[in-house]
N, C-alpha and C positions, 0 to 999 in steps of 0.2 A: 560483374566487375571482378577482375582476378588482380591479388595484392599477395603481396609474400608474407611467409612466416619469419618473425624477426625475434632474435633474442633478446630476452631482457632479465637479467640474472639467470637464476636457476630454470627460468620460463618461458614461454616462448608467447606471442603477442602478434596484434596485427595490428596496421594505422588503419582508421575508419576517415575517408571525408568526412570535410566538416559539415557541409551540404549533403551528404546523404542522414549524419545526424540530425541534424534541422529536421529535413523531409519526416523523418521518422519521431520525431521529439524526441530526443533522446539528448537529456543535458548533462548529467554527472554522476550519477549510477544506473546500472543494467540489474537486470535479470540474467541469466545464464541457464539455458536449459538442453540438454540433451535428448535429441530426438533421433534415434537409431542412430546411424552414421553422419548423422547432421548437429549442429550448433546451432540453435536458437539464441539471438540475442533481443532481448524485451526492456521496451521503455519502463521501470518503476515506477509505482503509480505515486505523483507526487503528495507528499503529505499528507493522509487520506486524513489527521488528526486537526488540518491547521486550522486554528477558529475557533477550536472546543471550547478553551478558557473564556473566549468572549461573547460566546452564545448561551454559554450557560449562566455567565451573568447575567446577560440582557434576560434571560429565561427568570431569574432568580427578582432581577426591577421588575419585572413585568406580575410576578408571583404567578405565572405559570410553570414552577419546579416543586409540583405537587406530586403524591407517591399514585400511580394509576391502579394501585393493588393496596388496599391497605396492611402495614405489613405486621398489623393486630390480630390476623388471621387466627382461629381456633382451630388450629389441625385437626382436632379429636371432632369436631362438628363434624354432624349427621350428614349436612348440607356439602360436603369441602368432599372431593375425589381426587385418588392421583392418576 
């Protein structure tokens, strides 16, 4: 698909379909990466965080937000390597 370069302030810009967005998932931010003489443009991966607050409660009802390492540790123990 060939689209022009358009100005937009100082900048310069291109309109993307909205249907090639779709196709692609691509809702409201990009990635931008340069590859030689090429432009990569990448889907951001959404929210990779959303949910933490309410898994780590459910984790916390549950009292499975236990330490997997106790962090009582004896460094100086014989036993203990870095």
């Amino acid at each position: 698909m060939r689209v022009n370069i358009i100005s937009i302030g100082n900048s310069k810009g291109i309109r993307i379909p909205k249907a090639l967005l779709n196709q692609c998932q691509i809702h409201e931010e990009v990635d931008l990466v340069a590859d030689g003489k090429k432009i990569v443009i990448k889907p951001t991966k959404d929210h990779p965080r959303k949910d933490w607050g309410n898994r780590f409660a459910d984790m916390a009802k549950n009292k499975d937000d236990v330490l997997i390492i106790n962090d009582l540790i004896d460094i100086k123990d014989n036993e203990w390597t870095w």
